[in-house]
MDTraj code that builds the backbone (N, CA, C; nanometers):
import mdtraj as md
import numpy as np

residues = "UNK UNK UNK UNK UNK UNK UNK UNK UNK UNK UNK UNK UNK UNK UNK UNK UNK UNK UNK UNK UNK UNK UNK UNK UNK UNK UNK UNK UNK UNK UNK UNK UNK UNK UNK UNK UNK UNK UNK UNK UNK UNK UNK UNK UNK UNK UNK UNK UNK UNK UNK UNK UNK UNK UNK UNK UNK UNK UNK UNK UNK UNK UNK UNK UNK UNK UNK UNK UNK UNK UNK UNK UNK UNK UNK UNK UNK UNK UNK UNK UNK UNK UNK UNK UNK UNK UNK UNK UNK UNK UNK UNK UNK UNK UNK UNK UNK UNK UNK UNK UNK UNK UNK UNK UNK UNK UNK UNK UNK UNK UNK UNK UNK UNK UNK UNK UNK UNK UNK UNK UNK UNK UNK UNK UNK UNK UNK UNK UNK UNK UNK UNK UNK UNK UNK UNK UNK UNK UNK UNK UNK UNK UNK UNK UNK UNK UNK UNK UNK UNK UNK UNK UNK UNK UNK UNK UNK UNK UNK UNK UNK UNK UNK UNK UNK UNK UNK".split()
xyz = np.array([
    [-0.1193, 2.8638, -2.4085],
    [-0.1511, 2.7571, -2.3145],
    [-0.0203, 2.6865, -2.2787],
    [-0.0148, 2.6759, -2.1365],
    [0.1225, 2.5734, -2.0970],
    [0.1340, 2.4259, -2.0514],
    [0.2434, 2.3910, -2.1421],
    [0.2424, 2.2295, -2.0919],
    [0.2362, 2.1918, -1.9826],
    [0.1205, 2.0732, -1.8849],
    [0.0967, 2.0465, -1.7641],
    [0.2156, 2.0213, -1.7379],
    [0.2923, 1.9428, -1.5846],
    [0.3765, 1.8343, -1.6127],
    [0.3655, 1.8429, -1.5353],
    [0.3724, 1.6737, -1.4400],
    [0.3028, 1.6054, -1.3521],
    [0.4354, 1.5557, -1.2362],
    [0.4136, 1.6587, -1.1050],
    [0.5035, 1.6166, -0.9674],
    [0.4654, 1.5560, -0.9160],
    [0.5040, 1.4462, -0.8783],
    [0.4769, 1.3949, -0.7790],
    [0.5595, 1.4516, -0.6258],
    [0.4965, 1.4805, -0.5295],
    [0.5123, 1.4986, -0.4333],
    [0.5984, 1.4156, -0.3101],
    [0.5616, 1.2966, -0.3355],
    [0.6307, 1.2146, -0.2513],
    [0.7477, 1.1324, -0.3441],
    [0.8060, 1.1791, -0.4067],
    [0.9273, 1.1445, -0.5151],
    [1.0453, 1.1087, -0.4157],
    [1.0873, 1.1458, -0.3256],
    [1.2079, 1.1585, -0.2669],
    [1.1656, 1.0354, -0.1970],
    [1.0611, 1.0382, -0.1408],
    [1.0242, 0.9174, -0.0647],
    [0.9978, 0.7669, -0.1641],
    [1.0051, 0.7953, -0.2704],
    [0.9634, 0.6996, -0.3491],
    [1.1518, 0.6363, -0.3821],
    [1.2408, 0.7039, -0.3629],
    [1.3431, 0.6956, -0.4094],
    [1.4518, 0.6364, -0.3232],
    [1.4002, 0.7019, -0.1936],
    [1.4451, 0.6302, -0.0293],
    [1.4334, 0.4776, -0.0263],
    [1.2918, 0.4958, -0.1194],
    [1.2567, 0.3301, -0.0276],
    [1.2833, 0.2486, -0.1720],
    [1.3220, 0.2673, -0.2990],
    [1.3972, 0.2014, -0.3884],
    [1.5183, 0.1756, -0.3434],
    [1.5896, 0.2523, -0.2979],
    [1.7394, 0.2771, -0.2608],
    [1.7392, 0.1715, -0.1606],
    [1.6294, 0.1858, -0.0415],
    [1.6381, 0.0837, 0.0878],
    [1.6160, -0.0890, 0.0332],
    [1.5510, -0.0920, -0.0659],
    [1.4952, -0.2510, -0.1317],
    [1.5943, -0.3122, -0.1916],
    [1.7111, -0.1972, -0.2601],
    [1.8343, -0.2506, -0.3580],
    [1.9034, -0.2679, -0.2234],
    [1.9180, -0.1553, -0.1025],
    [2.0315, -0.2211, -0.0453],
    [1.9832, -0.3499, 0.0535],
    [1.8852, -0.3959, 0.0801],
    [1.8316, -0.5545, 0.1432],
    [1.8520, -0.6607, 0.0596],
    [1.8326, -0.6156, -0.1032],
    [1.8296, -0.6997, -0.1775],
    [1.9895, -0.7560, -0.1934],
    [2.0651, -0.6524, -0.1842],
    [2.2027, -0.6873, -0.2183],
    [2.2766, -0.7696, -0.0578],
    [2.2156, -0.7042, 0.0892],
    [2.1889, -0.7954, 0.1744],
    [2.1810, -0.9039, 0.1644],
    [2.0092, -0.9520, 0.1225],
    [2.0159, -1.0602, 0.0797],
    [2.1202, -1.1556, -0.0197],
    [2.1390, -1.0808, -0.1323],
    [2.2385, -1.1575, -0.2439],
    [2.3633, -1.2121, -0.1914],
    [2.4152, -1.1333, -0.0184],
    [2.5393, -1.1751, 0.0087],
    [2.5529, -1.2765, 0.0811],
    [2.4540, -1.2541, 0.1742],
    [2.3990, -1.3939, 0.2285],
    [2.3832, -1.5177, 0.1622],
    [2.3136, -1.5239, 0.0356],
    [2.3028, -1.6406, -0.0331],
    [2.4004, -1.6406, -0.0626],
    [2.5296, -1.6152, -0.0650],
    [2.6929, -1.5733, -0.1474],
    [2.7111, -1.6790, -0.0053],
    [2.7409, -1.6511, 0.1109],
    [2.7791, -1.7449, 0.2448],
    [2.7230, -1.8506, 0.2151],
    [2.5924, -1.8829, 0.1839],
    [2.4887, -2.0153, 0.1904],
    [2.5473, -2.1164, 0.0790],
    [2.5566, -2.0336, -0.0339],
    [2.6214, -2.1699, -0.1278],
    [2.7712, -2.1357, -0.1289],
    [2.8664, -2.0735, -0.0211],
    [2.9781, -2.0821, 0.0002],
    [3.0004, -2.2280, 0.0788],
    [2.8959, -2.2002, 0.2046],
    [2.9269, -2.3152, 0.3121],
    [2.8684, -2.4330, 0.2776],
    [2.7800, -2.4220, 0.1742],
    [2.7081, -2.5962, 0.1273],
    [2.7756, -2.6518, 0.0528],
    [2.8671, -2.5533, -0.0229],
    [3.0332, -2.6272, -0.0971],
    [3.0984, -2.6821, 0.0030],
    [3.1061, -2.6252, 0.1246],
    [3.2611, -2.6541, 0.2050],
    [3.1809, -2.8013, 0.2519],
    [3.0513, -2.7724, 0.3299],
    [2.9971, -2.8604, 0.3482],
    [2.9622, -3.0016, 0.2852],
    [2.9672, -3.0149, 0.1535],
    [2.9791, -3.1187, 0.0545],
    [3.0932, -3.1509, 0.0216],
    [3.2212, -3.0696, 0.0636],
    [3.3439, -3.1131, 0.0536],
    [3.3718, -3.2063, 0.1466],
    [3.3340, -3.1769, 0.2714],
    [3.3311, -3.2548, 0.4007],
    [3.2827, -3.3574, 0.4082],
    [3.1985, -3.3865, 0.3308],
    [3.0984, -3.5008, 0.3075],
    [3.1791, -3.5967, 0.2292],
    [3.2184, -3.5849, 0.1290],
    [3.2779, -3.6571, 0.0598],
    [3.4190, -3.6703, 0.0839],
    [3.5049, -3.5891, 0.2130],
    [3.6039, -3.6532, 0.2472],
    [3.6224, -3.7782, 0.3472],
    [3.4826, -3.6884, 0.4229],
    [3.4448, -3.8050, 0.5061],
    [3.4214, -3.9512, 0.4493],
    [3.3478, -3.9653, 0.3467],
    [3.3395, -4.0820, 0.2736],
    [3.4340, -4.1582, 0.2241],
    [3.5159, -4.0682, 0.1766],
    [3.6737, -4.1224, 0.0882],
    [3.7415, -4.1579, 0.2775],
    [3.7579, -4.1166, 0.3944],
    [3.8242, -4.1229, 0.5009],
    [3.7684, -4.2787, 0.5030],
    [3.6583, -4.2807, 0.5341],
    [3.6167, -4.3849, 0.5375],
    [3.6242, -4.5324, 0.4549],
    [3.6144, -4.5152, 0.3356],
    [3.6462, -4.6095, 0.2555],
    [3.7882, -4.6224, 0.2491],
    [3.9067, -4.5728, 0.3262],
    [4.0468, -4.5799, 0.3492],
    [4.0322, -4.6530, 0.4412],
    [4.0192, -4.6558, 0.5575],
    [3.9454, -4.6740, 0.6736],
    [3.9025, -4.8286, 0.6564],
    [3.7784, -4.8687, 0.6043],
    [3.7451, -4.9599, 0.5689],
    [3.8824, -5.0707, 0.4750],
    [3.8952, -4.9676, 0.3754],
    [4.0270, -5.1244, 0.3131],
    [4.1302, -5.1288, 0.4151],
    [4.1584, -5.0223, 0.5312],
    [4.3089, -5.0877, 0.6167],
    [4.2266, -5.2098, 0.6775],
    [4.1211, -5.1760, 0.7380],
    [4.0454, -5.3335, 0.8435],
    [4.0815, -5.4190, 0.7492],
    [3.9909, -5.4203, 0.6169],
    [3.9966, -5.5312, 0.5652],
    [4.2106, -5.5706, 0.5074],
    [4.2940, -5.4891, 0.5450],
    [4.3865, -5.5408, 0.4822],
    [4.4029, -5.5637, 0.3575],
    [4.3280, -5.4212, 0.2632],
    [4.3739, -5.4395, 0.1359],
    [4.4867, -5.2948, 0.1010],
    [4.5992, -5.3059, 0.1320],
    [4.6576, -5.2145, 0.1228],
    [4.8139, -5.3079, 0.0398],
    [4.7605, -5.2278, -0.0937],
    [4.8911, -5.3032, -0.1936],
    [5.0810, -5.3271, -0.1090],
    [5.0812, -5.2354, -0.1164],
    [5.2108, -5.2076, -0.0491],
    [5.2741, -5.2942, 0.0294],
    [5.1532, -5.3237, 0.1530],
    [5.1563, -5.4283, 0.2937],
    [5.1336, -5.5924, 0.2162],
    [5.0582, -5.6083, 0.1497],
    [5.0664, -5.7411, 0.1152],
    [4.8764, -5.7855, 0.1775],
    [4.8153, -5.8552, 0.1442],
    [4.6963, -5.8872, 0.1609],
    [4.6594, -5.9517, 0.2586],
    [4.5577, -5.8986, 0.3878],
    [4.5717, -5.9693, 0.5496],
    [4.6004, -5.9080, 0.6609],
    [4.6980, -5.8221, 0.5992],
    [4.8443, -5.7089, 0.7089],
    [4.7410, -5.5795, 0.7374],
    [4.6954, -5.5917, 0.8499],
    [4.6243, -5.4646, 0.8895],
    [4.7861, -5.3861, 0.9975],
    [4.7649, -5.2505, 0.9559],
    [4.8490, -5.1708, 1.0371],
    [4.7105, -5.0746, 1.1171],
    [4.7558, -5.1278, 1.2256],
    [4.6798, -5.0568, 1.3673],
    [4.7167, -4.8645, 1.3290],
    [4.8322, -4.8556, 1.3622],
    [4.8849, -4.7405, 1.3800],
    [4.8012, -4.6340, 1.2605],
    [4.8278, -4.6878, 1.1133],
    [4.7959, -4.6567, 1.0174],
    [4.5609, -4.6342, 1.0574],
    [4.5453, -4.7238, 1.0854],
    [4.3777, -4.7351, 1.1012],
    [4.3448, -4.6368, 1.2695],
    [4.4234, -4.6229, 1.3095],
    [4.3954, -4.5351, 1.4474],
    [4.3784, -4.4184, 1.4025],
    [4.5594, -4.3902, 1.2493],
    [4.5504, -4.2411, 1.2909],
    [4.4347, -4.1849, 1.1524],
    [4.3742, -4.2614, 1.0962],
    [4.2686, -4.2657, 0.9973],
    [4.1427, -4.2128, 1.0521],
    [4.1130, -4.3016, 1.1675],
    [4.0100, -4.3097, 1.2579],
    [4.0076, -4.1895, 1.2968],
    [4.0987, -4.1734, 1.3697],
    [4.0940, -4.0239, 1.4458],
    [4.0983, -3.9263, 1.3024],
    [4.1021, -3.8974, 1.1775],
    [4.1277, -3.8063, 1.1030],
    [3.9716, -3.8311, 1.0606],
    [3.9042, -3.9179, 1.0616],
    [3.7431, -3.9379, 1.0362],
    [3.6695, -3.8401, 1.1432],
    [3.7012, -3.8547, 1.2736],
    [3.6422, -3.7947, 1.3534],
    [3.6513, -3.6954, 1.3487],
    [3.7514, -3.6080, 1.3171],
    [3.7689, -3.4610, 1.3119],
    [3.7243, -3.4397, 1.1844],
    [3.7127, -3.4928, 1.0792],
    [3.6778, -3.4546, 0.9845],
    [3.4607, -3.4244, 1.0162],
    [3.4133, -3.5878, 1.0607],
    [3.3160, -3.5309, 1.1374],
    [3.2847, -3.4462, 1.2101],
    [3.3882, -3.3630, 1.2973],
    [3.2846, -3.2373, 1.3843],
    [3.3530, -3.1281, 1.3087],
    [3.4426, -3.0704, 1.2237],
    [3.4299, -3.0630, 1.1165],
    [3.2898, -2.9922, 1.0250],
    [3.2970, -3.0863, 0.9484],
    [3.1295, -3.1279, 0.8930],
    [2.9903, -3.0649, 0.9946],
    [2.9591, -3.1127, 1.1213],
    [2.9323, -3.0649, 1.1865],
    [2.9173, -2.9350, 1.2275],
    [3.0327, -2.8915, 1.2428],
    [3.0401, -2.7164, 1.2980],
    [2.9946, -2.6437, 1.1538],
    [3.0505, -2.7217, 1.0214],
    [2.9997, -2.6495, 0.9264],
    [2.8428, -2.6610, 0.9086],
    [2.7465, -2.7252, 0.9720],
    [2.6528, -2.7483, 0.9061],
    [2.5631, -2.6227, 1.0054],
    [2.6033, -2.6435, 1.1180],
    [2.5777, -2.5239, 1.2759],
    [2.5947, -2.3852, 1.1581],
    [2.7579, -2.3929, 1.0806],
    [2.7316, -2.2255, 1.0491],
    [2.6046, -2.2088, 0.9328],
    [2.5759, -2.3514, 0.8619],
    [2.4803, -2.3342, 0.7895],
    [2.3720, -2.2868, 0.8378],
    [2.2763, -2.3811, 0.9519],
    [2.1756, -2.3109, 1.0045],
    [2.1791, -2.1995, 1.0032],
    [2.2743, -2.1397, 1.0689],
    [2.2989, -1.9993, 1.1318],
    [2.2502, -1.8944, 0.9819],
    [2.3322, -1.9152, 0.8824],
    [2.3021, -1.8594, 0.7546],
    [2.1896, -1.8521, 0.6932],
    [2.1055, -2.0110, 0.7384],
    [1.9853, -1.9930, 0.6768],
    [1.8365, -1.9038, 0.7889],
    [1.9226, -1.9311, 0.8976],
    [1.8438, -1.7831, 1.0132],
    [1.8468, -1.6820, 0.9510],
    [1.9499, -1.6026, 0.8872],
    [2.0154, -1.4743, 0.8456],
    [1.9124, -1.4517, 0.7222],
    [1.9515, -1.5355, 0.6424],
    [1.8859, -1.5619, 0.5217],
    [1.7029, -1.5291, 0.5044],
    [1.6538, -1.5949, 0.6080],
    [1.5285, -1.5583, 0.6308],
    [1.4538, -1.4494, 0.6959],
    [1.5801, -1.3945, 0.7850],
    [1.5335, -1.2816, 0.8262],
    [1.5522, -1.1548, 0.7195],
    [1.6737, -1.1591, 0.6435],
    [1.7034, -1.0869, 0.5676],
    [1.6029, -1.0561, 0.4528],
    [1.5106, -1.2154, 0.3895],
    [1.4420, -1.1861, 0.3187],
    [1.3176, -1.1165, 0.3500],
    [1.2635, -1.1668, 0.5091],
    [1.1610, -1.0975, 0.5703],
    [1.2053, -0.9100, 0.5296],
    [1.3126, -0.9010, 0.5750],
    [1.3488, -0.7206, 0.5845],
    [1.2931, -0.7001, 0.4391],
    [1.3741, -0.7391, 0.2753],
    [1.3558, -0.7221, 0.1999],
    [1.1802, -0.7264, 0.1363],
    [1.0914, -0.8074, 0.1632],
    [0.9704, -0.8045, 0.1383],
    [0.9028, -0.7078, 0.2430],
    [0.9514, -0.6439, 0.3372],
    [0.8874, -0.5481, 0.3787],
    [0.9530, -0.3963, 0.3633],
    [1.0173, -0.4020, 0.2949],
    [1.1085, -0.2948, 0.1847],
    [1.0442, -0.2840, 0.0652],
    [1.0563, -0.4180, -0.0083],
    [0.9436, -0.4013, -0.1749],
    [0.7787, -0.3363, -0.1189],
    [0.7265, -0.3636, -0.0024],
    [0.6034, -0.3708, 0.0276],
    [0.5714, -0.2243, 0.0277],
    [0.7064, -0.1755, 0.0903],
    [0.6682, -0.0336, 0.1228],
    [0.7084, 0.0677, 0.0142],
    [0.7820, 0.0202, -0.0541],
    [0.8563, 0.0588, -0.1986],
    [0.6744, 0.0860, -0.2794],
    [0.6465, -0.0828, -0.3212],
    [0.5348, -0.0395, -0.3851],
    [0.4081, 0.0131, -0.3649],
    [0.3654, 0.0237, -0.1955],
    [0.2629, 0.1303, -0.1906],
    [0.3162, 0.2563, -0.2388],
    [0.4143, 0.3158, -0.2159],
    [0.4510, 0.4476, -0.2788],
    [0.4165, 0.4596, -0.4272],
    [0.4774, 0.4141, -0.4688],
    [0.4485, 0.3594, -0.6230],
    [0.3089, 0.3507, -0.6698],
    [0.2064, 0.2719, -0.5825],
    [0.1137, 0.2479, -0.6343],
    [0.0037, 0.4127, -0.5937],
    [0.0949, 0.4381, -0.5045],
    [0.0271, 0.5835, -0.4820],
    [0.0349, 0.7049, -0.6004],
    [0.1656, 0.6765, -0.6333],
    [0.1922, 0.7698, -0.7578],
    [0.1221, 0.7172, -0.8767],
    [0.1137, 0.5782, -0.8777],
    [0.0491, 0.6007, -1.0198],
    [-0.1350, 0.6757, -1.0176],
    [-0.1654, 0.6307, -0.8586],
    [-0.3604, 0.6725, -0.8705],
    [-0.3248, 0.8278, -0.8766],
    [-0.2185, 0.8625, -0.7775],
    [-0.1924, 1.0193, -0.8370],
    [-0.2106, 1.0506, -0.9470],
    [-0.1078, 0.9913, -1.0306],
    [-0.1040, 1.0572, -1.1625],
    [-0.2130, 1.0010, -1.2617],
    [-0.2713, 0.9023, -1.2669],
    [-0.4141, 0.8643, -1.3135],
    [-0.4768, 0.9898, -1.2656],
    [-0.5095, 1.0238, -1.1605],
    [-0.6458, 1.1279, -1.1110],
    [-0.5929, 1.2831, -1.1500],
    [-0.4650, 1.2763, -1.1628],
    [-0.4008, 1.4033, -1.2517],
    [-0.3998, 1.4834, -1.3423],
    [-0.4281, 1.3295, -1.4167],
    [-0.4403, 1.3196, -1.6061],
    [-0.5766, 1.3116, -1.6244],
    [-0.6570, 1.2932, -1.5915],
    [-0.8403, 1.3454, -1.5344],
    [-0.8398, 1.4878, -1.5821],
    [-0.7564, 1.4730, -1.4030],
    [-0.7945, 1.6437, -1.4092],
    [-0.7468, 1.7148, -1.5308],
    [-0.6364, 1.6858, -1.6086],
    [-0.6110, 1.7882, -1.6700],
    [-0.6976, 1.7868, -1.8412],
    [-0.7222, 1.6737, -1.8360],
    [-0.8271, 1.5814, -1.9409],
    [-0.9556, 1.6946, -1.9447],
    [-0.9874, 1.7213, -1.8019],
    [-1.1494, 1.7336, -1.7663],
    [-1.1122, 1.8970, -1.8138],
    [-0.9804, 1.9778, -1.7357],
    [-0.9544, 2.1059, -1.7758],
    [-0.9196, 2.0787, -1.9088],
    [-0.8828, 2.0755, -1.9962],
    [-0.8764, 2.0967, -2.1092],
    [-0.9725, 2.1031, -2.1733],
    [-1.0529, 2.0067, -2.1645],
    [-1.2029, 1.9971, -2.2412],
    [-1.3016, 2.0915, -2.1766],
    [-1.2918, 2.1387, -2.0875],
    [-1.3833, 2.2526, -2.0609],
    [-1.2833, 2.3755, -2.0887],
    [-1.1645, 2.4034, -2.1250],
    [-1.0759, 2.4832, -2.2122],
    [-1.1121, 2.4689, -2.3921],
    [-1.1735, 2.3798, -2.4168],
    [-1.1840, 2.3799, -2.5696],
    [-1.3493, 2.4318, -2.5701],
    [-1.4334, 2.3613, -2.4694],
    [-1.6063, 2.4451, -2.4904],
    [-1.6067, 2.5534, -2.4664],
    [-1.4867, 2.6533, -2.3534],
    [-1.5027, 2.7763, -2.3476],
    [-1.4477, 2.8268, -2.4913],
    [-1.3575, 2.7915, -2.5716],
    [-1.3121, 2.8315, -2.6934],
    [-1.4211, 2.8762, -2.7905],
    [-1.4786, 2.7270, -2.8025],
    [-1.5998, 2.6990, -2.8949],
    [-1.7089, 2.7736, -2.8290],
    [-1.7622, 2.8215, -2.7435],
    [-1.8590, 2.9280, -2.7038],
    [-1.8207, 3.0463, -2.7457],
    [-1.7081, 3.1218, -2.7128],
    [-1.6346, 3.2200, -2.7441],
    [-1.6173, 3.2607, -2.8832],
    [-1.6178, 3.1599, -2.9842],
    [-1.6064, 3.1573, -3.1308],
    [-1.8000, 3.1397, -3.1543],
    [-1.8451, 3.0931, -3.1141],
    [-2.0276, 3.0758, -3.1764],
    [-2.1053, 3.2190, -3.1134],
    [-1.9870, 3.2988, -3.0102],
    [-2.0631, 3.4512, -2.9877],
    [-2.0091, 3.5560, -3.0735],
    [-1.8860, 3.5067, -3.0559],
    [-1.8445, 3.6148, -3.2056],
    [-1.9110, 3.6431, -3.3220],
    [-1.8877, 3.4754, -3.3818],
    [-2.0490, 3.4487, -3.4633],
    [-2.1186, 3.5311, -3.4783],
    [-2.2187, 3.4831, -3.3713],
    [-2.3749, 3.5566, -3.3401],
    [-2.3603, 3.7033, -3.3348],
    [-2.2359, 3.7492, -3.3185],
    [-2.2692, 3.9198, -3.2397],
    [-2.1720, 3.9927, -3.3716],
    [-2.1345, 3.9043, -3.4744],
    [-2.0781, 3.9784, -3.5994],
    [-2.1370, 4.0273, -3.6682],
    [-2.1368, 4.1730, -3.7323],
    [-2.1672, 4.2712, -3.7893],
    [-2.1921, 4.2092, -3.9624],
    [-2.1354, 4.1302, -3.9914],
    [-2.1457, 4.0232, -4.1464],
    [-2.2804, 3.9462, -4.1150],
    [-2.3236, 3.8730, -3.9980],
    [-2.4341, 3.8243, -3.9695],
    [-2.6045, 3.9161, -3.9962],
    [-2.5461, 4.0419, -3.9575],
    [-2.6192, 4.0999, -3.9422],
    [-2.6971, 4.2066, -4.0636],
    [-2.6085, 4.2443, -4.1508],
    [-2.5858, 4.3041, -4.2503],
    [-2.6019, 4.2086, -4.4090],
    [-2.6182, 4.1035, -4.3811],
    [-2.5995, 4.0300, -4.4482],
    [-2.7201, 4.0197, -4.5474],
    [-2.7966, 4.0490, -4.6880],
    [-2.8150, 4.0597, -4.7619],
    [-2.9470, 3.9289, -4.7687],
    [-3.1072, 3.9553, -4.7268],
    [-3.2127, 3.8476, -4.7485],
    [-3.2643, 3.7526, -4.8477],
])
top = md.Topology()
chain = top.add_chain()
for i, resn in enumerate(residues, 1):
    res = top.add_residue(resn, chain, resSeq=i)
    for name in ("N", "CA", "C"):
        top.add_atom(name, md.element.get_by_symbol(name[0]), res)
traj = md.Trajectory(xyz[None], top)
């Protein structure tokens, strides 16, 4: 008697669409790699802006050690001002590439869940395969052991020791 062993048929296809899920997934992974790249740069911006500002704020008020207490320098608070503003669009353009990333991001994950989706019908196909496989070979075997056991209870019956055998 020979050992069953169980093909699946659609294997190659089962392997395509693993292969296609790792490479969306790693898609995806790079994307989120940009997303918390630019929400760093973006929080950097934030908090220069703040520090610009609170510079900003002590020239008005004239607390600048150096100058003496009162002494606002224009020149000094203009070119501050203007380094706030650029620092704002700045900030800005970074937050534009954010959106943009988190577009990417969502579409990318859409691709990837319809990659796993199709990944695991395959999968789930192979396993009712091989469930209804292991049946079958369950169901052949056991009608391989009653033909045995019939085969051995005629021998039995049709042996010459049975027959001869002493009342």
């Amino acid at each position: 008697m020979t050992v069953a062993v169980y093909r699946f048929e659609l294997e190659r296809l089962l392997e395509m669409r693993t292969r296609t899920e790792r490479e969306k997934q790693q898609v995806v992974a790079e994307i989120e790699r940009e997303r918390l790249e630019i929400e760093n740069q973006l929080r950097d911006r934030q908090r220069t802006i703040m520090s610009t500002k609170d510079d900003l704020r002590a020239a008005l008020q004239g607390e600048r050690a150096d100058e003496g207490v009162g002494v606002i320098d224009l020149r000094s608070v203009r070119m501050q001002s203007t380094a706030a503003l650029h620092d704002v669009v700045r900030a800005q353009e970074t937050a534009i590439r954010l959106a943009g990333i988190h577009n990417r991001l969502g579409a990318a994950r859409g691709e990837l869940m319809r990659a796993t989706t199709a990944r695991k019908a395959v999968d789930l196909l192979k396993k009712r395969r091989y469930e209804r496989w292991l049946r079958e070979q369950n169901r052949k075997e056991a009608a391989e052991m009653d033909e045995i056991a019939i085969m051995r209870a005629q021998r039995r019956d049709e042996s010459p020791e049975s027959e001869d055998a002493p009342s």
